[in-house]
C-alpha positions in Angstrom: -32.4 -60.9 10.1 -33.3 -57.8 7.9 -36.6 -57.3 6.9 -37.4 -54.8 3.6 -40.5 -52.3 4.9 -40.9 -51.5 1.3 -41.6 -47.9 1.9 -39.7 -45.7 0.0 -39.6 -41.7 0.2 -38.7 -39.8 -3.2 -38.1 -36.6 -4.2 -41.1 -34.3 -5.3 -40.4 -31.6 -8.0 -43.8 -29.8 -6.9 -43.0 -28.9 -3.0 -41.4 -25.0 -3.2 -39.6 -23.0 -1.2 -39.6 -18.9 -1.9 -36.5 -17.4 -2.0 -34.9 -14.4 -2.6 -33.7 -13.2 -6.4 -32.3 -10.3 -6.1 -29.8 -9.3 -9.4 -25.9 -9.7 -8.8 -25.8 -6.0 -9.9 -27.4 -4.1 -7.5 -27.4 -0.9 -9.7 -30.6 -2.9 -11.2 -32.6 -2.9 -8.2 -33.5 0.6 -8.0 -34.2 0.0 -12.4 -37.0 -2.6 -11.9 -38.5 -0.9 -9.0 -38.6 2.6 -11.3 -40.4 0.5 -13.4 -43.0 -0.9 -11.5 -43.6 2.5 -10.0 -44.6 3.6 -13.6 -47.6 1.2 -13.6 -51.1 3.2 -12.7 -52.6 2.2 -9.5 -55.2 0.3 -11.5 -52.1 -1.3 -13.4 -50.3 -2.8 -10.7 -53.5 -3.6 -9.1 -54.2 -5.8 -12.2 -50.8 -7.4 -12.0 -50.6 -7.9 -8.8 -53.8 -9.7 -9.3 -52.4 -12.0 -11.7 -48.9 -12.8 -9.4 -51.6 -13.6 -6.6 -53.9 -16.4 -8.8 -50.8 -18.3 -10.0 -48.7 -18.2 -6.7 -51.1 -17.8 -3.6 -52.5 -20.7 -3.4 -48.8 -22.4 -3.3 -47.4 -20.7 -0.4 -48.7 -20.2 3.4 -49.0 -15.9 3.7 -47.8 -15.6 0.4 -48.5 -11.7 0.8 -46.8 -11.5 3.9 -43.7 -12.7 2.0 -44.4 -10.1 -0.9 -44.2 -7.1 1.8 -41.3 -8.9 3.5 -39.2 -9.2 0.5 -40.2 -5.3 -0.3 -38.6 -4.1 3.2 -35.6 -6.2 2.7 -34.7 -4.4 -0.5 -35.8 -1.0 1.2 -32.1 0.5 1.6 -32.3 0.9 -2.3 -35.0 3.1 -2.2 -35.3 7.0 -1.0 -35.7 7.2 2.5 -39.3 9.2 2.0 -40.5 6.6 -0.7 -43.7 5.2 0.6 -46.0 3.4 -2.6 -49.1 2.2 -2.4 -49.8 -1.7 -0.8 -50.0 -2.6 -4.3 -47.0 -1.2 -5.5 -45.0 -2.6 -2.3 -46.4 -6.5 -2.6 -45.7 -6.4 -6.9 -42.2 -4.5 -6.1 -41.4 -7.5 -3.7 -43.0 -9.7 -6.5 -40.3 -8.8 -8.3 -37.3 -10.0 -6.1 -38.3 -13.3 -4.8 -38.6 -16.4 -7.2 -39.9 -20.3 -6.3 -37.3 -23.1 -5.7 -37.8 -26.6 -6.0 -35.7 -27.5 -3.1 -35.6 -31.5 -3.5 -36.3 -31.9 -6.9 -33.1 -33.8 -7.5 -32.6 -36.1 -4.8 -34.0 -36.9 -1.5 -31.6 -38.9 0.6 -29.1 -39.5 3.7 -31.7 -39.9 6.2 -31.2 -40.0 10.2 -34.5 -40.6 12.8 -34.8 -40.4 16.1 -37.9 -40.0 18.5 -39.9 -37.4 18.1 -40.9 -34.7 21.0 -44.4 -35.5 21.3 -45.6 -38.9 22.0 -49.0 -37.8 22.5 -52.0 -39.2 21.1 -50.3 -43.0 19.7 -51.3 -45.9 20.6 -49.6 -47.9 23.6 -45.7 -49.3 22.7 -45.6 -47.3 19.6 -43.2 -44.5 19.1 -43.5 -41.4 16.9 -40.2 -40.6 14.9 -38.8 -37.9 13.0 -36.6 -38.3 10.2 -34.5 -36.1 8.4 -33.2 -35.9 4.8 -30.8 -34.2 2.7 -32.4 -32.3 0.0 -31.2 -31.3 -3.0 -31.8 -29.2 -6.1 -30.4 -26.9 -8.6 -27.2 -26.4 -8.5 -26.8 -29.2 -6.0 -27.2 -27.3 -3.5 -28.3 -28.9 0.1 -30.8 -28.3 2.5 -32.6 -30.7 5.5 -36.1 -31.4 5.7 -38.1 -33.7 7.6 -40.9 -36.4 7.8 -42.9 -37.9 10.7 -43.7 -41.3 11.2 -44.5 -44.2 13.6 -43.3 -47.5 15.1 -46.0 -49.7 16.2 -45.4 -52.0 18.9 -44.6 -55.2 16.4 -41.7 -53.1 15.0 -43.9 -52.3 11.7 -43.2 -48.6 10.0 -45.7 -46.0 8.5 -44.6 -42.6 7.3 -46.8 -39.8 7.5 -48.2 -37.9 4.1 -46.1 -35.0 3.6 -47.7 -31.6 3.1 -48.1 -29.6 -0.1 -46.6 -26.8 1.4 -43.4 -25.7 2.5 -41.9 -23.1 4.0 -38.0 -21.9 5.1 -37.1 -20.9 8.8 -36.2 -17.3 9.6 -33.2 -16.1 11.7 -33.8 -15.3 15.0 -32.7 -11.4 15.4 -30.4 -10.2 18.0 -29.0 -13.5 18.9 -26.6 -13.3 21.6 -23.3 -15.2 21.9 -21.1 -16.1 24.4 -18.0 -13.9 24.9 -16.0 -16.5 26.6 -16.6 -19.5 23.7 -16.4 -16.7 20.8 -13.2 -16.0 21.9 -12.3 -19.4 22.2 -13.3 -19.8 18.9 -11.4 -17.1 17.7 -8.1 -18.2 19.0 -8.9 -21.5 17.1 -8.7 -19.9 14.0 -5.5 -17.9 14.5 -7.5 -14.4 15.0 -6.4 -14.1 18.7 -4.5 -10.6 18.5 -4.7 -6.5 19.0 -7.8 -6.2 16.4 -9.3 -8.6 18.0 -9.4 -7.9 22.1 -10.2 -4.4 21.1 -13.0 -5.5 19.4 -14.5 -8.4 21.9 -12.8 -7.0 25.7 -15.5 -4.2 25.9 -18.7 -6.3 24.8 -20.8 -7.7 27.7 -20.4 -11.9 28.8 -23.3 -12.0 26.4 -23.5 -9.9 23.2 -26.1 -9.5 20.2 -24.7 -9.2 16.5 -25.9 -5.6 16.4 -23.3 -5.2 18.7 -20.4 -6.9 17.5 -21.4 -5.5 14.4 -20.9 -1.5 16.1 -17.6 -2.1 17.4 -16.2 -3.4 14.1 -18.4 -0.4 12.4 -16.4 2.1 15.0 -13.1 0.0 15.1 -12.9 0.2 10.5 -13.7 4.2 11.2 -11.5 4.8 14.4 -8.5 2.8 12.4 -8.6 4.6 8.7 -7.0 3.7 6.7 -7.6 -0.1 8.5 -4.5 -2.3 7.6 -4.9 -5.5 5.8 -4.1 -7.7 8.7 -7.3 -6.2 11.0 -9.6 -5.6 8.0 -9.1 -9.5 7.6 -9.6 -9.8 11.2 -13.0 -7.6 10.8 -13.9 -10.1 8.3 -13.1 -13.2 9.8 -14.8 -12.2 13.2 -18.1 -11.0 11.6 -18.0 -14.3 9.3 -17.5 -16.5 12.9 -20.6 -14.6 13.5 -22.6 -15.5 11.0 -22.3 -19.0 11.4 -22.9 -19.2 15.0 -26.4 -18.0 14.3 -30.4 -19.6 15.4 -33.2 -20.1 12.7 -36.4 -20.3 13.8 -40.1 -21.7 12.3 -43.4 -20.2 12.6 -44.9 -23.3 14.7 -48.2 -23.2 13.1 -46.4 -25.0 10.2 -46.3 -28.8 10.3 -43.0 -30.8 10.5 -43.0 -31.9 6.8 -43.1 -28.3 5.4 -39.9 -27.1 7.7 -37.1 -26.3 5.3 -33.7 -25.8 6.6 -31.7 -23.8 3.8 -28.4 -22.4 4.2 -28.1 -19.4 5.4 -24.4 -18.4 6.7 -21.5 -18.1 4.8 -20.5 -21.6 5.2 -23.7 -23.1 4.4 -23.7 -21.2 1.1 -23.5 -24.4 -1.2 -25.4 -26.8 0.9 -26.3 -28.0 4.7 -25.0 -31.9 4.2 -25.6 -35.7 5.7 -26.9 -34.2 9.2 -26.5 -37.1 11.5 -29.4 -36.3 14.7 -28.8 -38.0 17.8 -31.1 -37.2 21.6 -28.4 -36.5 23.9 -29.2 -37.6 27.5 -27.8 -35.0 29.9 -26.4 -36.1 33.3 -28.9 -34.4 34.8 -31.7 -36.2 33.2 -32.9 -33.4 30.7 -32.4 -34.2 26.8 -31.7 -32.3 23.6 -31.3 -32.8 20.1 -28.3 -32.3 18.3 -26.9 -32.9 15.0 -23.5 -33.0 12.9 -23.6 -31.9 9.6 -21.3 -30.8 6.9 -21.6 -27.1 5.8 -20.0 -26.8 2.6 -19.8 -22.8 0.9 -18.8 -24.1 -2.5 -14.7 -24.5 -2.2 -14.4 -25.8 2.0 -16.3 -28.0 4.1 -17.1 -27.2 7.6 -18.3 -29.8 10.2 -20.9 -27.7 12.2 -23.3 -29.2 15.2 -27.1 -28.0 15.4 -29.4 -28.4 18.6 -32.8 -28.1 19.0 -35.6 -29.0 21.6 -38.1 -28.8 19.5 -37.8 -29.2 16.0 -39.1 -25.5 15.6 -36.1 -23.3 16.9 -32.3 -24.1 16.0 -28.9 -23.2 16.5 -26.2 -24.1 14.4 -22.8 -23.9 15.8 -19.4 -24.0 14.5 -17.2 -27.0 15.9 -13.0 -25.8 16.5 -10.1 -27.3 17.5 -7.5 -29.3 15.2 -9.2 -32.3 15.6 -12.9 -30.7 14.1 -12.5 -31.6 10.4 -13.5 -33.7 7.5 -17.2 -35.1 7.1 -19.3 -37.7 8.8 -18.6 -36.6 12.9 -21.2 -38.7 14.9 -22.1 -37.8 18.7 -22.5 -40.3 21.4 -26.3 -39.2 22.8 -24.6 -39.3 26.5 -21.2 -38.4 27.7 -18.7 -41.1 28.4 -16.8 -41.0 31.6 -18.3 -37.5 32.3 -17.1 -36.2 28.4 -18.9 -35.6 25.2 -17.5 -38.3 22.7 -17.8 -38.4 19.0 -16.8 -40.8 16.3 -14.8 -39.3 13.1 -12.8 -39.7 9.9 -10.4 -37.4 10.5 -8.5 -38.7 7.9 -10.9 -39.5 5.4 -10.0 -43.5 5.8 -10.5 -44.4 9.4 -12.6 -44.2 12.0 -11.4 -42.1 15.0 -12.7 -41.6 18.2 -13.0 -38.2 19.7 -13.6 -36.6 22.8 -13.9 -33.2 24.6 -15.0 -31.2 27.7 -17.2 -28.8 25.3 -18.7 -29.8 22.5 -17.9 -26.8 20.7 -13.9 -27.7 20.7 -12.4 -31.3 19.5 -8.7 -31.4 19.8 -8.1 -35.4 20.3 -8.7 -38.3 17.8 -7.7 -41.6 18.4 -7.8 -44.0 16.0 -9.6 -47.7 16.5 -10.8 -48.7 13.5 -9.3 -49.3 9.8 -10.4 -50.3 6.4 -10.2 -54.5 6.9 -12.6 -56.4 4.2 -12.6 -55.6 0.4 -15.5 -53.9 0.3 -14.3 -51.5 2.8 -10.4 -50.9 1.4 -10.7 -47.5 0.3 -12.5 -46.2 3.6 -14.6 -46.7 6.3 -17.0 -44.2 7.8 -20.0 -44.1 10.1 -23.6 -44.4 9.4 -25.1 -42.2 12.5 -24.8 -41.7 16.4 -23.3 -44.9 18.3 -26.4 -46.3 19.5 -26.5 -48.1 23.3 -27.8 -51.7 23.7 -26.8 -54.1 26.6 -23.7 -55.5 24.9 -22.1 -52.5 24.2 -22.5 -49.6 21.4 -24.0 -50.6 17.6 -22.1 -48.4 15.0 -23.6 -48.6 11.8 -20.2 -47.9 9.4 -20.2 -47.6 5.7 -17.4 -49.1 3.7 -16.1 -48.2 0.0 -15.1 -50.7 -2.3 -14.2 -51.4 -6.4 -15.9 -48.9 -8.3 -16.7 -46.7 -5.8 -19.5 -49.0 -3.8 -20.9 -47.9 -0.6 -22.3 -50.7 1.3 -23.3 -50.6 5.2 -21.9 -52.4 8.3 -21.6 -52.2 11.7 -19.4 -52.7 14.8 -19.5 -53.4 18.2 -17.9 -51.1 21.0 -17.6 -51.7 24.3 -19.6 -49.3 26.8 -17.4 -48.0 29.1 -14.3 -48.0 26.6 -15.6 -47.2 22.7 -12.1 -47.6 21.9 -12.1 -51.3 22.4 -14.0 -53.1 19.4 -15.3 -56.0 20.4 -16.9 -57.0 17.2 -17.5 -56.1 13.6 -19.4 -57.7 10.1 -17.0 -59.3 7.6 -19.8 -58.8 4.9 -21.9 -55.7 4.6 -25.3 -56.0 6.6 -27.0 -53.6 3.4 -25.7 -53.5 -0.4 -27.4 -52.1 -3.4 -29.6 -54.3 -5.6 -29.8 -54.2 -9.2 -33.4 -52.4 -9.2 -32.1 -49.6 -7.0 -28.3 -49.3 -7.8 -29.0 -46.5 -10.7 -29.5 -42.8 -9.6 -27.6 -39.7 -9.1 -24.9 -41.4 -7.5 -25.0 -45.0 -8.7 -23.8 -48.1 -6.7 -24.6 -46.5 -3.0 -26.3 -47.2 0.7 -25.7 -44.6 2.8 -27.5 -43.7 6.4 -26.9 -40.8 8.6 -28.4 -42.8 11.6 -30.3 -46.0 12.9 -32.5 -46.1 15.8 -33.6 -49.1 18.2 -37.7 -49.7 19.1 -37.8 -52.3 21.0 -35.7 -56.1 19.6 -36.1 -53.8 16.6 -33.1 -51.7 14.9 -34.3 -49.0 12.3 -32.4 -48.7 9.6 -33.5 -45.6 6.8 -30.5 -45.5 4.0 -30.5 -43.7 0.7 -30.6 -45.6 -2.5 -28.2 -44.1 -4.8 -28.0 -40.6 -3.4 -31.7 -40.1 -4.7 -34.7 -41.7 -2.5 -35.0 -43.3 0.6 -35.9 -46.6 2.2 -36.2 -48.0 5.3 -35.3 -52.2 6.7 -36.0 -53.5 10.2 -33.2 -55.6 11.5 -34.0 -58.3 14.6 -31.4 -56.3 17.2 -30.7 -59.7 18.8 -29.5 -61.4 15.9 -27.1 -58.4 14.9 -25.8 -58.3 18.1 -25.0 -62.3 18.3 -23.4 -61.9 15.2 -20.8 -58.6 16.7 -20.9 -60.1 19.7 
């Protein structure tokens, strides 16, 4: 029933990211710059020389990036200081450092179709898949490869690029006054400070904005009372990560980066689990769960794209929005989204809502059963439709901490009802592969169907990634 494609992607220590490094004490900024500035023209032309031959040919506009990182450390400088190009690219030298994003591990992979089918041959299918990547510090970011499904079911994976590069936040993206508020009665932040912040902005408002009311509110209000200044902070923080990232599109899929950049991304962008959502109407997105984690507190967020080039990541509220390892269904059920959870970090739940940035039900339906599943069950990606009813891939832990896949059988119209589920684990780790940075693990953040063919990329170990074909007919007389 499973077959073993054999391809496995690993982590390379030689794709960098550049990113900012910038000293904790600011009062050394304005230090090193005072420095440079005491090189001679012909002196910083001669380093700057030198910074270009080791790092140019490793980055994509490298001396756009230079002058970049020089303007975002501007504020530190007079307000009439204006060096030399030379001087600005070696100042901006200065602040910025390389990052070997997934030297570490390269794992937790979902796919799903890719946008453009263009250009492949008949009954094949061009596929994304995303991975978590991880580096110093363990901290988390999402990358992606391409690849394609012939029509026999077979799997090839596109050669990454060298390069690599990080998106950029879109500016002045706007937010919706109705949902923001929404979100902020979620979080207990529904009061005085508040309404006289958000009642005056339009139905659609940019950060700038937000950001001039709170300015004017702090300076209106001195000296601001700990209750609102919290209030300040909590809204602006909201703010941050609601917020769109964007990619230059001449850049290739394999060198798009995703790296945290709110405050509850800090630590890592974890285990995103993509799904195509259908819409009633016909038209289709991308979205994807993931876990946002700022070093103390996860948060389970939701990303959509189109494209794979622009993305917003949104924060999901209501009491039932918590814990890892939320999967959406890619259509609604009985005209609402639906999601399967671990709201309790042992069962599976099943969730639904009108808007798919607030989840206040769970329902339990499924519980840890077979040994190697006792200490929880999870899911392995989106609920994925067939004729018979929905395939959930789960994962179950066992003795010593083993993760080993599975997978259930819902029924269509009612996920609630399982109509079917594996007593053994459909993928466990083998001796060859069961050592790494976390030993004894299969994990997958989601499976996709091409044809009497189910897809199945897992992680070995928390450090590469694999990939098995399953026969979709046998799995689905054994659930069924």
């Amino acid at each position: 029933m499973i077959k073993d494609t054999g391809i496995v992607i690993t982590p390379d220590r030689e794709r960098v990211i550049i990113r900012p490094c910038i000293p904790a004490d600011q009062s050394r900024v304005p230090r090193i710059i005072a420095r440079v500035m005491e090189l001679d023209e012909s002196a910083a032309e001669e380093e700057l020389k030198k910074v270009m031959g080791d790092f140019s040919t490793r980055h994509h506009d490298f001396d756009v990036s230079l002058e970049r990182q020089f303007e975002a450390i501007r504020a530190c400088m007079p307000s009439d200081f204006q060096p030399s190009k030379a001087h600005r690219l070696l100042i901006g030298a200065y602040f910025i450092g390389e990052r070997s994003y997934e030297s570490t591990a390269l794992f937790n992979p979902s796919i799903v179709a890719h946008p453009d089918q263009c250009g492949i041959p008949r009954g094949s299918l061009r596929v994304i898949i995303s991975l978590r990547a991880t580096s110093e510090g363990h901290i988390s970011a999402l990358v992606f490869r391409s690849g394609i499904i012939d029509h026999r079911g077979f799997l090839s994976i596109d050669k990454a690029s060298s390069f690599a590069c990080t998106s950029e936040p879109k500016p002045n993206a706007r937010y919706d006054k109705v949902c923001f508020m929404g979100k902020l009665y979620e979080m207990g932040l529904a009061n005085d400070c508040s309404k006289h912040l958000i009642d005056p902005l339009p139905a659609e408002f940019t950060m700038a904005q937000l950001q001039d009311k709170v300015n004017t509110y702090t300076l209106d209000h001195h000296p601001i009372t700990q209750t609102d200044r919290l209030t300040c902070e909590k809204i602006l923080w909201l703010a941050r990560c609601n917020y769109e990232a964007t990619f230059d599109p001449r850049f290739v899929l394999s060198e798009r980066v995703l790296f945290p950049m709110s405050p509850s991304e800090q630590n890592g962008m974890e285990d995103a689990r993509f799904v195509f959502f259908k819409g009633d109407d016909g038209s289709g997105k991308y979205y994807a769960t993931y876990t946002a984690y700022d070093g103390k507190v996860i948060l389970p967020q939701i990303m959509e794209t189109e494209d794979f080039i622009h993305f917003k990541m949104i924060t999901l509220n209501g009491r039932a929005a918590v814990n890892k390892g939320m999967a959406l269904f890619p259509r609604r059920i009985n005209g609402r989204y639906a999601m399967i959870s671990r709201n309790d970090n042992e069962r599976l739940f099943l969730m639904y809502s009108d808007n798919i940035h607030f989840w206040r039900e769970a329902v339990p339906i499924m519980e840890p059963l077979y040994p190697w599943e006792f200490v929880q069950i999870g899911n392995c990606g989106s609920p994925i439709e067939t004729d018979r009813g929905w395939l959930l891939l789960t994962h179950g832990v066992g003795p010593l901490h083993q993760y080993s896949i599975g997978a259930a059988l819902l029924d269509r119209d009612d996920p609630s009802r399982v109509l079917g589920r594996l007593s053994e684990p459909l993928i466990h780790w083998k001796v060859q592969s069961r050592s790494g940075y976390v030993p004894n693990v299969v994990y997958s953040c989601g499976a996709m169907i091409h044809g009497d063919t189910l897809i199945i990329p897992y992680a070995l170990s928390d450090r590469q990634t694999t990939f098995v074909l399953v026969s979709l007919p046998e799995i689905l007389d054994r659930l069924s």
